[in-house]
Every structure is written in C-alpha cells, then in structure tokens.
VEXVEX-84372 format. One record per residue (C-alpha): residue number from 0; residue in three letters; x negated, y, z. Coordinates in steps of 0.2 Angstrom, whole numbers, plus 5000, padded with zeros to 4 digits. Example, Ala and Ser with C-alpha at 12.3 -4.5 7.8 and 13.67 -1.06 7.14 Angstrom:
<recs>
+-------+------+------+------+------+
| guvex | ropa |   px |   py |   pz |
+-------+------+------+------+------+
|     0 |  Ala | 4938 | 4978 | 5039 |
|     1 |  Ser | 4932 | 4995 | 5036 |
+-------+------+------+------+------+
</recs>
This chain:
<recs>
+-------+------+------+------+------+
| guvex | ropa |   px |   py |   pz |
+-------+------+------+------+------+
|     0 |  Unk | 4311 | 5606 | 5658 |
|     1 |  Unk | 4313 | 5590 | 5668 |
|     2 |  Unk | 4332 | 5599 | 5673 |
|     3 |  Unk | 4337 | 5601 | 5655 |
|     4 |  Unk | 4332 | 5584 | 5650 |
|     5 |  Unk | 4341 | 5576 | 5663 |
|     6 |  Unk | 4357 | 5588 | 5662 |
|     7 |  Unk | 4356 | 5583 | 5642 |
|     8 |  Unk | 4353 | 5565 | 5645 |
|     9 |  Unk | 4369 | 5562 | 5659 |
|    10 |  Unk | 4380 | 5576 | 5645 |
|    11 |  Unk | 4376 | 5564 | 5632 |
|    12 |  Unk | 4380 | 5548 | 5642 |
|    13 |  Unk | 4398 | 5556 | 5647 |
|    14 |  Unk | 4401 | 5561 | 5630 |
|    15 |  Unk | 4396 | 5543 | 5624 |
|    16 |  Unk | 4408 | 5533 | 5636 |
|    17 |  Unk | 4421 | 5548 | 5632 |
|    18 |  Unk | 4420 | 5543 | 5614 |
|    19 |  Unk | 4420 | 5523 | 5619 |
|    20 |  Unk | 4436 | 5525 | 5630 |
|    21 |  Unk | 4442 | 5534 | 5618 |
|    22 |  Unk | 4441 | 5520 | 5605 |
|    23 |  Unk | 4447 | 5508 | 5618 |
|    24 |  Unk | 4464 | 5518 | 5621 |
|    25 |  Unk | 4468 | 5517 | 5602 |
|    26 |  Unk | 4465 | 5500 | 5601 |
|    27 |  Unk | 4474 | 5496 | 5616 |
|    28 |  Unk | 4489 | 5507 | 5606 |
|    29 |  Unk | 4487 | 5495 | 5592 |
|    30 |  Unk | 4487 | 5480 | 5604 |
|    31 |  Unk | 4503 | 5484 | 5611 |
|    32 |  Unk | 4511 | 5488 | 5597 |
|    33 |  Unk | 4509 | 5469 | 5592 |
|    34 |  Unk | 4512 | 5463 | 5608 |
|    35 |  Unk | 4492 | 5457 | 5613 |
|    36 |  Unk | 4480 | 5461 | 5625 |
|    37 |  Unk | 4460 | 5464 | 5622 |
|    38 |  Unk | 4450 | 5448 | 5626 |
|    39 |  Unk | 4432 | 5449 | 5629 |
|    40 |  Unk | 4428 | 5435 | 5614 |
|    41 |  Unk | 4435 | 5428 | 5600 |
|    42 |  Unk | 4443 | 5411 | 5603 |
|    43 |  Unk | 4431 | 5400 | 5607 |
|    44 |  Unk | 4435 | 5385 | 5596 |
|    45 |  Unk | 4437 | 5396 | 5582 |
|    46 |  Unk | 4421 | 5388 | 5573 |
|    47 |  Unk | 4428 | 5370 | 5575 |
|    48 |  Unk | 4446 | 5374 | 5570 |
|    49 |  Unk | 4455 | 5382 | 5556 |
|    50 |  Unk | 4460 | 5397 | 5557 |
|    51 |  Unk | 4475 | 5408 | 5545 |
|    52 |  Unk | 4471 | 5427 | 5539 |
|    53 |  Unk | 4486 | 5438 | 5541 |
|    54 |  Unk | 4482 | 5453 | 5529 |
|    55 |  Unk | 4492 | 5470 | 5526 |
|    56 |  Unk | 4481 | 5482 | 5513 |
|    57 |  Unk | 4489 | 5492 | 5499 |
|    58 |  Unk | 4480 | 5479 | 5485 |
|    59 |  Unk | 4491 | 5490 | 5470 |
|    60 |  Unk | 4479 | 5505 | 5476 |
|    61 |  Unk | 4461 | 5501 | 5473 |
|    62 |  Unk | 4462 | 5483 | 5470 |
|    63 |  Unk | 4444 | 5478 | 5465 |
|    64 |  Unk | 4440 | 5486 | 5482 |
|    65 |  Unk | 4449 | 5478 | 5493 |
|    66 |  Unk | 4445 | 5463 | 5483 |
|    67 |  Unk | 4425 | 5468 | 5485 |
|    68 |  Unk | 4431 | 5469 | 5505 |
|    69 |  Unk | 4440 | 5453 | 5508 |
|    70 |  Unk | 4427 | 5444 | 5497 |
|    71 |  Unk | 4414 | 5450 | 5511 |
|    72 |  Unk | 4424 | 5446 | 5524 |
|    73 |  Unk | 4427 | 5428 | 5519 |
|    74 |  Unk | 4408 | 5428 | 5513 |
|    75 |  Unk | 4404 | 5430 | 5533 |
|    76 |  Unk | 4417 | 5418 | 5538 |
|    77 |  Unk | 4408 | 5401 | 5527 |
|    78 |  Unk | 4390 | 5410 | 5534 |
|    79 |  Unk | 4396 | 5409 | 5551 |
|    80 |  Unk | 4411 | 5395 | 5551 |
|    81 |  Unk | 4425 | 5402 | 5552 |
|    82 |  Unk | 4438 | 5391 | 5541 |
|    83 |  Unk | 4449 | 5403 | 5538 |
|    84 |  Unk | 4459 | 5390 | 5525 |
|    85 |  Unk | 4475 | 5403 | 5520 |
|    86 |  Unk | 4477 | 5421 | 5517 |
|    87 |  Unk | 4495 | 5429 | 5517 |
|    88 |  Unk | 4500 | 5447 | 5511 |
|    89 |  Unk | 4513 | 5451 | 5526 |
|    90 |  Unk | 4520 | 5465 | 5513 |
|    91 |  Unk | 4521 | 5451 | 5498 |
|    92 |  Unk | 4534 | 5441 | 5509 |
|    93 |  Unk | 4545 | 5460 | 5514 |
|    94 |  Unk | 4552 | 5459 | 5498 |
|    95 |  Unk | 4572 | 5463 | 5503 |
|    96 |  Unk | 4582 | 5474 | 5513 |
|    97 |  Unk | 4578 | 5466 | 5529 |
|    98 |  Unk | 4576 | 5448 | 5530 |
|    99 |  Unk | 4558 | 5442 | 5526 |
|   100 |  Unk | 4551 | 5427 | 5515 |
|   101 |  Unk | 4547 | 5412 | 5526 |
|   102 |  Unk | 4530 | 5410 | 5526 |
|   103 |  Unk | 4522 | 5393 | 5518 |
|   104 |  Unk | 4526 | 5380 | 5527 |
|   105 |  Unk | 4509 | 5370 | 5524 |
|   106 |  Unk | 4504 | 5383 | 5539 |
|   107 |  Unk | 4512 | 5372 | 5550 |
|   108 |  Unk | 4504 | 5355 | 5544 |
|   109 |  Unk | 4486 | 5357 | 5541 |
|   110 |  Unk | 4482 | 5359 | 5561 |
|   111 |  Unk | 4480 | 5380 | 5562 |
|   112 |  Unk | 4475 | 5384 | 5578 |
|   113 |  Unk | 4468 | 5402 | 5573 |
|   114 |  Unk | 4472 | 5418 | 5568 |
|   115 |  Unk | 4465 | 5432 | 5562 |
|   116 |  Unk | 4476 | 5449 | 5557 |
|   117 |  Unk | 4468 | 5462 | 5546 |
|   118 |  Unk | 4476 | 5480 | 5543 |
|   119 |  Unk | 4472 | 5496 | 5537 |
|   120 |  Unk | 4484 | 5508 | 5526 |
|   121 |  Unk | 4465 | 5515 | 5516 |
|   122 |  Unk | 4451 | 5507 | 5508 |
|   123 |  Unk | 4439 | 5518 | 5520 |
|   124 |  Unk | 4448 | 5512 | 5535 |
|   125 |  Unk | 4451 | 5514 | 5548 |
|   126 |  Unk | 4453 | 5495 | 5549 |
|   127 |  Unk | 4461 | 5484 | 5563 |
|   128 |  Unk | 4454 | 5465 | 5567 |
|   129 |  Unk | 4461 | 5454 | 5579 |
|   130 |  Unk | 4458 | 5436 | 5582 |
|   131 |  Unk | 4468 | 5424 | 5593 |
|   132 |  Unk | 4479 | 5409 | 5594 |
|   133 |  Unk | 4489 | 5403 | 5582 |
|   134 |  Unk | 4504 | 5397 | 5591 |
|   135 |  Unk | 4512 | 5385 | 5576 |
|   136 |  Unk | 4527 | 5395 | 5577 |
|   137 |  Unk | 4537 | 5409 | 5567 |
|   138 |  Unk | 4531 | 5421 | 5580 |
|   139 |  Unk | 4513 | 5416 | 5575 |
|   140 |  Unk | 4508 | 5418 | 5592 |
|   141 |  Unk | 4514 | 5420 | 5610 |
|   142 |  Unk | 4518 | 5439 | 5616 |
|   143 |  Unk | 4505 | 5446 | 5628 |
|   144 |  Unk | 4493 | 5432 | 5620 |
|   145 |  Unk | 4472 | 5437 | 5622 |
|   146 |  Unk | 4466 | 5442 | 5604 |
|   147 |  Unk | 4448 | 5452 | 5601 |
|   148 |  Unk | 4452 | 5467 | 5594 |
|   149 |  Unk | 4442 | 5482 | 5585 |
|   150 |  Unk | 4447 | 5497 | 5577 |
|   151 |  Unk | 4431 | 5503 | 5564 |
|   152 |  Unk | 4430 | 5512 | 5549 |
|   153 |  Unk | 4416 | 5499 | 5544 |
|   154 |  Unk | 4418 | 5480 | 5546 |
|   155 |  Unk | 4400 | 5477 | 5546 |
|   156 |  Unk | 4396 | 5481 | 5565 |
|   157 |  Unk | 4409 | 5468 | 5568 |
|   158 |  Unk | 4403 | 5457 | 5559 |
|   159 |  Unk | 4386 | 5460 | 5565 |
|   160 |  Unk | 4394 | 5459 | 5584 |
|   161 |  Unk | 4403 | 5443 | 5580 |
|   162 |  Unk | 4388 | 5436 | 5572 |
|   163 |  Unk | 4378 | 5438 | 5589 |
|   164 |  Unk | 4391 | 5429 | 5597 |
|   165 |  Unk | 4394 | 5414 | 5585 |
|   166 |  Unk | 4374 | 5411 | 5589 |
|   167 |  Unk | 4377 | 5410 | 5607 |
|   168 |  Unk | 4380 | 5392 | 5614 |
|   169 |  Unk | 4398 | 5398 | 5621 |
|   170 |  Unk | 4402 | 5396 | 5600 |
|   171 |  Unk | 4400 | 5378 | 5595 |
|   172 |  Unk | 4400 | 5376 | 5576 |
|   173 |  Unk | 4409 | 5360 | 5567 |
|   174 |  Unk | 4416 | 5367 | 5550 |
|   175 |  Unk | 4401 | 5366 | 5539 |
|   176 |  Unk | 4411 | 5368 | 5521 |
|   177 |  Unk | 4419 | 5381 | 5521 |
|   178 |  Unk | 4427 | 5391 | 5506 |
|   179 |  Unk | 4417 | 5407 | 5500 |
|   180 |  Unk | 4432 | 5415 | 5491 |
|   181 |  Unk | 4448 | 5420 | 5500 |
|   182 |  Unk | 4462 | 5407 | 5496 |
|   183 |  Unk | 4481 | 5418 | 5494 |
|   184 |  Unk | 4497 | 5411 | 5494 |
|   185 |  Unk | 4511 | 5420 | 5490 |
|   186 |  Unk | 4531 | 5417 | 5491 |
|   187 |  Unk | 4541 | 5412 | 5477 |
|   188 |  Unk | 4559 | 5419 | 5476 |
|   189 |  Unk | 4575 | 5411 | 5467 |
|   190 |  Unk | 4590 | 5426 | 5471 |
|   191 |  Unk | 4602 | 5418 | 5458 |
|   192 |  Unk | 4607 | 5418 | 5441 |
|   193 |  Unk | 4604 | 5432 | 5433 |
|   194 |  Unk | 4617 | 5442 | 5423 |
|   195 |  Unk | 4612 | 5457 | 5414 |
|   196 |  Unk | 4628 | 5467 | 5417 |
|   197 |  Unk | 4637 | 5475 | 5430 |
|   198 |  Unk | 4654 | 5468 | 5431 |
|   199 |  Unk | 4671 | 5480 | 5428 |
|   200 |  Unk | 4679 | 5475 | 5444 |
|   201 |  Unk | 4667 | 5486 | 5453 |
|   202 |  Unk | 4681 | 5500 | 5452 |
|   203 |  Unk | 4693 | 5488 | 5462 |
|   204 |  Unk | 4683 | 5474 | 5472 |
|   205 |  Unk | 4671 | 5481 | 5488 |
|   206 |  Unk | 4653 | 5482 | 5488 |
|   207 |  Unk | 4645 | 5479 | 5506 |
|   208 |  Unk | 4629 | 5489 | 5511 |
|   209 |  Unk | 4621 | 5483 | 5526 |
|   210 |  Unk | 4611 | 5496 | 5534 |
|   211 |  Unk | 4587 | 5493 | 5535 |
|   212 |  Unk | 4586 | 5489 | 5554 |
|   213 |  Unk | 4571 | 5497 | 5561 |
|   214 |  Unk | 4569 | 5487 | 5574 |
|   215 |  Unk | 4565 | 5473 | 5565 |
|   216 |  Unk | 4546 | 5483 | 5563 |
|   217 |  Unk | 4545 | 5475 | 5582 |
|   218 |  Unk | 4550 | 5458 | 5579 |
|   219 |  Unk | 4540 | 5446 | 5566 |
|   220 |  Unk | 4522 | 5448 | 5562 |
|   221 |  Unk | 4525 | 5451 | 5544 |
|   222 |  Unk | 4535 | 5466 | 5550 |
|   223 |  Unk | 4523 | 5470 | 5564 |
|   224 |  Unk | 4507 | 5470 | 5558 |
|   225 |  Unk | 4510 | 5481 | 5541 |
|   226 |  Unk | 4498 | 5494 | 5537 |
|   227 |  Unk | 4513 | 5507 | 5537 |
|   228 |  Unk | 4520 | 5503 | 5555 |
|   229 |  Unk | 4503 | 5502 | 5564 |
|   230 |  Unk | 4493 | 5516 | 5554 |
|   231 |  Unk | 4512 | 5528 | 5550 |
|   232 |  Unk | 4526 | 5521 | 5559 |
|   233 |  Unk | 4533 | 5539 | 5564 |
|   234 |  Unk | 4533 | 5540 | 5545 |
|   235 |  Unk | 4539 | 5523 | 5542 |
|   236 |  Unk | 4553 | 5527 | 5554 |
|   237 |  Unk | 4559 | 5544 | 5547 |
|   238 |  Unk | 4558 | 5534 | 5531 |
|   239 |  Unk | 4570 | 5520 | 5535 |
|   240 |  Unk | 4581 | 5534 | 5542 |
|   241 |  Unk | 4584 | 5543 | 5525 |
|   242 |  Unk | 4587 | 5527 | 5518 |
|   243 |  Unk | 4600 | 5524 | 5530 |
|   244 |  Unk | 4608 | 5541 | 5526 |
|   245 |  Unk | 4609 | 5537 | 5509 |
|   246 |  Unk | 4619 | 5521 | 5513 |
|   247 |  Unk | 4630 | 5530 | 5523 |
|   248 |  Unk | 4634 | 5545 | 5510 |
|   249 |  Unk | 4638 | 5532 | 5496 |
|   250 |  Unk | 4650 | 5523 | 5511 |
|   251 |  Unk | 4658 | 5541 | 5513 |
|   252 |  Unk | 4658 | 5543 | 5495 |
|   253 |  Unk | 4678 | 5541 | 5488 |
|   254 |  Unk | 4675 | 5538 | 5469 |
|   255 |  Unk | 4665 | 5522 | 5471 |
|   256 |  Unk | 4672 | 5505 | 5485 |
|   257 |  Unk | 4655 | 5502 | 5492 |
|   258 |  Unk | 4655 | 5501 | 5510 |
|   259 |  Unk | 4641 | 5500 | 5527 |
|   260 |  Unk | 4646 | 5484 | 5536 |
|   261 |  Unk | 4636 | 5478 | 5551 |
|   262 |  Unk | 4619 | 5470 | 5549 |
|   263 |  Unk | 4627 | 5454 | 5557 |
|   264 |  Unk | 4640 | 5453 | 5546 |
|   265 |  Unk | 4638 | 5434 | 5537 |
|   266 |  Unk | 4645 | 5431 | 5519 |
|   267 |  Unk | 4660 | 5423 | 5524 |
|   268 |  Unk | 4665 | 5438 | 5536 |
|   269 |  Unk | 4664 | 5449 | 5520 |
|   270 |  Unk | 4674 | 5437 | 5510 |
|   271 |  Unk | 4688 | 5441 | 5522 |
|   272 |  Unk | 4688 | 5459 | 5525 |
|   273 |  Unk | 4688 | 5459 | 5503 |
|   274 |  Unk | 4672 | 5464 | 5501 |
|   275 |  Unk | 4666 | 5451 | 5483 |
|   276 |  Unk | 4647 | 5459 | 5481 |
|   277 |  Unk | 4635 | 5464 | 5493 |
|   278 |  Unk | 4622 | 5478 | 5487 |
|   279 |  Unk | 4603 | 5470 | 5489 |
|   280 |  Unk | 4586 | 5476 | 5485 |
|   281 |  Unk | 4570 | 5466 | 5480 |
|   282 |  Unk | 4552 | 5473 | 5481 |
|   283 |  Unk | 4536 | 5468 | 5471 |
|   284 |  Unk | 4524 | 5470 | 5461 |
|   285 |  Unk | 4532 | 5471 | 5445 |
|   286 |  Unk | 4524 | 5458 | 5436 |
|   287 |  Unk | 4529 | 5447 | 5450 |
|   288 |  Unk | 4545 | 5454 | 5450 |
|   289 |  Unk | 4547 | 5447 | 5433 |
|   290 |  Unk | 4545 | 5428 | 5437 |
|   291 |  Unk | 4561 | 5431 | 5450 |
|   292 |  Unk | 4571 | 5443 | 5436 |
|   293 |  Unk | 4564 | 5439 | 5421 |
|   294 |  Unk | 4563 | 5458 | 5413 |
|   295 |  Unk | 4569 | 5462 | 5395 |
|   296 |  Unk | 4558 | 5455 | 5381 |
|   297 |  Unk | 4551 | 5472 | 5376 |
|   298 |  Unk | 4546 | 5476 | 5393 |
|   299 |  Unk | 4530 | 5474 | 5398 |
|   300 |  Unk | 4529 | 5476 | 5419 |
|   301 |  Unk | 4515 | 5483 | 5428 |
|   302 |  Unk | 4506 | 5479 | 5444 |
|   303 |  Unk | 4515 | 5493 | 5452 |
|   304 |  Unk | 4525 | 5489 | 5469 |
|   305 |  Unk | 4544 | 5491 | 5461 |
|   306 |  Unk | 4561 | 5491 | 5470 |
|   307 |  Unk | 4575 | 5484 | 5461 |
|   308 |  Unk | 4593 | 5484 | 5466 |
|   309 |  Unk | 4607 | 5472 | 5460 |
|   310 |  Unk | 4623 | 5467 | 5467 |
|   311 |  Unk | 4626 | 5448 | 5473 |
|   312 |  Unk | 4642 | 5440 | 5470 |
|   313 |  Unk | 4647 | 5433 | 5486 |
|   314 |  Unk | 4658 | 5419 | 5479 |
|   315 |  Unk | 4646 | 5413 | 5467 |
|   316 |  Unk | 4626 | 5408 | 5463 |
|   317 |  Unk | 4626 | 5424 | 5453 |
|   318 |  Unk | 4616 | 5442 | 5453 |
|   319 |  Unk | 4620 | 5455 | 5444 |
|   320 |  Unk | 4604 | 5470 | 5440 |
|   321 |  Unk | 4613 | 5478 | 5426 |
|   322 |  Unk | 4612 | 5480 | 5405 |
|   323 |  Unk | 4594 | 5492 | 5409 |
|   324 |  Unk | 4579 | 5490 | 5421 |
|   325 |  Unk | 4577 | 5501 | 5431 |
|   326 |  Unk | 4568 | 5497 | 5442 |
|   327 |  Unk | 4556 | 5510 | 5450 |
|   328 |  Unk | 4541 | 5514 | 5462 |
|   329 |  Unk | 4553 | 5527 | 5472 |
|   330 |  Unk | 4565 | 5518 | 5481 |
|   331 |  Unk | 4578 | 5532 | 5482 |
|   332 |  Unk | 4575 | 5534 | 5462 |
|   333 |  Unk | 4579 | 5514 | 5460 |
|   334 |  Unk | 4594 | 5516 | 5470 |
|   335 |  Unk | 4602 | 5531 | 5461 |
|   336 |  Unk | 4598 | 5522 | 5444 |
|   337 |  Unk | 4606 | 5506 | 5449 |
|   338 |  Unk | 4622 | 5518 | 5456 |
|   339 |  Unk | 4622 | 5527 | 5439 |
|   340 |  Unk | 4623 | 5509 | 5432 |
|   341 |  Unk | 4638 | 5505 | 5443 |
|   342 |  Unk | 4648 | 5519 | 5439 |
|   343 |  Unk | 4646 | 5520 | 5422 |
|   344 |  Unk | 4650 | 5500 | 5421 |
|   345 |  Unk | 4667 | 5506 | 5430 |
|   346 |  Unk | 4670 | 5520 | 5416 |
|   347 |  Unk | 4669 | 5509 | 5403 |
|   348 |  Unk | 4675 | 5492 | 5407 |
|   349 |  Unk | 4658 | 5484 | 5412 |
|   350 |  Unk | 4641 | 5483 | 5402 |
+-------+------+------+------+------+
</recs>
C-alpha cells in the first residue's frame, strides 16, 4: 500500500508541474509575441503611481458581461490601489486600412508610469494580463521590458494572487481615491467632407488601393495586443491575405481604373503617377460610425462593428461613400457593395 501511495503521490506531483509548465510555455508564447518577458512581481510602485489599461475584448458580443468583468476588475483595482486613471479599446482606434488612431494624448501628461494590458477573444476566457512599465511613448513600452503575466480562464485567482502581494511590505500603497468604475476614452475621427455621391470621372481618373500590411500586427500595441492576433493570428493572417487578393483582382480587373500601389506611396506620389482618389475603409460600431459619417436620416445604426468603404479625393478635403449605405459587418460584402456603387456611378454619369 505504502508503494501505491507513494507511486501516486510522485505520478500526481509530475502531472502537476506537467500541467504548470505547460501554462508557463503559453504564456511565455504570449509574451513574446508582445515583445515582454515574465517578471516575478508586478511593478512595484504600481500602488503609488498611475497606471493605463490597454483592453482588447469583443464588447459588440456580450456587452453586459464584459462590462460585469471590467467593472470587477477595476472594483479590485480602488480595493487594492491600483489607479488605473484610463481605459482604451486597442480595436476602437484600428478603425482604417492600416494606419491606426493616435491614442489620447492626455496619456502622456498625467504622469502614467503603469500598464496594464488585458486580452481575450471570449467572455469565458482564456484571458491574458500583464502589467509593466509604461514607457511614455508610442511604443507604450520598451521591447523585452519585465511584465507579470497570466494566462486564466478566471481572473479571480489573480486577483486573489495579486492581493497577497499588494499586502506584503514590498507593495507600499499611496493612491487612496481611486475610481470604482472603469473610465473609456475613445478616438474621435474627422475623414472629410462628406459627399453622398460617387463622382462620374471614376471611369477616367485612377483609384489607388494600398494593400493591409500584416506586419503591422508586430509593431504598435494597438495592433499587437488585439484579441484576434494573440488568441487567432493564423486566422487573422489568412484573413488579411484574402483581403489582399481581393485588392489584387479588382487591380487586374480591366473595366474599372483602380490600381494596388505601394503601402509607402504618399498623396503627392499618387497625384503624379494620376491617380485623383484613393480607396479607404473605416471600421466601428455603427452608431459610432455615424458621428464620423453621419448616416441617412431614416437609418437608424446599430452597435454592430461595420466596415464602410469610400473613396478620398486626393486634391481636396472631400470623401465620397456613395448615394446608399452600405456599409456592413462582412468586410468583403462592404467592399463589393461599395464596388457595385462605383460602377454603376460610372454607367450612368455619377449618383
């Protein structure tokens, strides 16, 4: 009996730090993908200075949970002292092609020397949470910087594990008011004056198509740390890549003049090789969406992540997204409609 008993206890003890090392070698993969490495501790001034929260959750999917989650979180935060004073949707400021919405710049003047980076792609988790410097920067913080990081399907051991440590005396604790509630910020977009037309000349003047660069998924944070390139990037990937090919075909396409030029190209390069639009995409909510383009009076818009395509006239302040909306959740299906629009403007003299 005493054989068993031991034989179980060291198969159990194996199959225990099997199952730790296992969770240490994803984490490790999420770490590297953004560039960190594990640290032992939070920061340790991180309850005597601010801190910003750099969040990527599908909010349109299940809102009142994720609220319910975040409200939690920052519940823990004021109990413990964590000031976290700002949280930022990463996905709310991807909102074109490829070039993202600067982030608030108050970030940089209210003395942030935190960060804390939340992920996960489902409202059961698996969640990521790191915390590290904040390095007052676009990068947000220095590559191969020390962050504690977990990878959970419940945030409540980690915030049981973090509490244990906050009570030690290597955690001194200044901030004393602290909100209860999460505080969002969110970007504010001004793409031009909007006509509701698609211009005639679109049968004789170029449209430029600049291709999505993946690689921009290993540069900026708010490309980095979204729930679909840590949780799906092979899908995220092979996504970006039909995209692309539908670029490409309506370049090889002879009945319309819109073209795939370089992702370096700038406005005055495209002026000069005669190309007068350029073909851009926005991304948002709808009912956000409809504070940048204001929608038709008898459309009421949804809080449904929408794309919308339009062409920008590069000699002027002016946008044009076409006589419908038709803008939709499918990005290919937004696309087509908007091409639709295009060549039936060119068929009949505009609209």
């Amino acid at each position: 009996m005493r054989s068993f008993t031991h034989k179980f206890t060291l198969l159990l003890f194996a199959l225990c730090c099997s199952v730790v090392l296992e969770a240490q070698s994803d984490i490790d993969q999420y770490l590297k993908k953004l560039g960190l490495n594990q640290a032992l501790y939070p920061p340790q001034d991180i309850l005597k200075t601010k801190s910003l929260v750099l969040l990527s959750v599908p909010m349109d999917e299940a809102p009142n949970e994720w609220q319910e989650i975040l409200d939690e979180m920052q519940t823990f935060f004021s109990s413990v002292g964590v000031d976290a004073v700002a949280y930022l949707e990463v996905d709310e400021f991807d909102v074109a092609l490829n070039e993202p919405q600067p982030f608030p710049d108050f970030i940089n003047k209210r003395g942030i020397e935190n960060l804390i980076i939340l992920s996960s792609q489902k409202v059961e988790g698996p969640f990521f949470i790191a915390m590290t410097q904040f390095n007052n920067q676009e990068s947000m913080y220095a590559k191969g910087a020390s962050a504690f990081a977990r990878l959970t399907s419940d945030l409540t051991p980690v915030w049981d594990e973090l509490g244990t440590y906050f009570k030690t005396a290597q955690f001194q604790r200044t901030n004393l008011l602290v909100n209860e509630t999460p505080e969002f910020f969110y970007p504010s977009v001004q793409p031009g004056i909007v006509a509701r037309s698609v211009p005639p000349q679109v049968t004789e003047l170029k449209i430029a198509m600049k291709p999505i660069e993946a690689t921009k998924y290993d540069d900026l944070p708010v490309f980095k740390i979204q729930y679909s390139n840590l949780f799906a990037s092979d899908s995220l990937m092979q996504a970006i890549g039909r995209q692309n090919q539908k670029f490409q075909s309506l370049s090889a396409d002879s009945t319309n003049t819109m073209e795939v030029v370089a992702l370096t190209t700038d406005d005055a390069s495209l002026r000069r090789a005669g190309f007068i639009y350029e073909l851009k995409m926005l991304k948002a909510k709808e009912s956000t969406l409809n504070e940048w383009i204001p929608l038709p009076d008898k459309q009421k818009p949804s809080d449904k992540v929408v794309y919308k395509f339009y062409l920008d006239d590069l000699r002027t302040n002016t946008i044009f997204i076409g006589s419908e909306w038709d803008a939709s959740e499918n990005w290919f299906d937004s696309l087509n409609a908007f091409v639709a629009q295009i060549r039936k403007a060119a068929a009949t003299n505009g609209n």
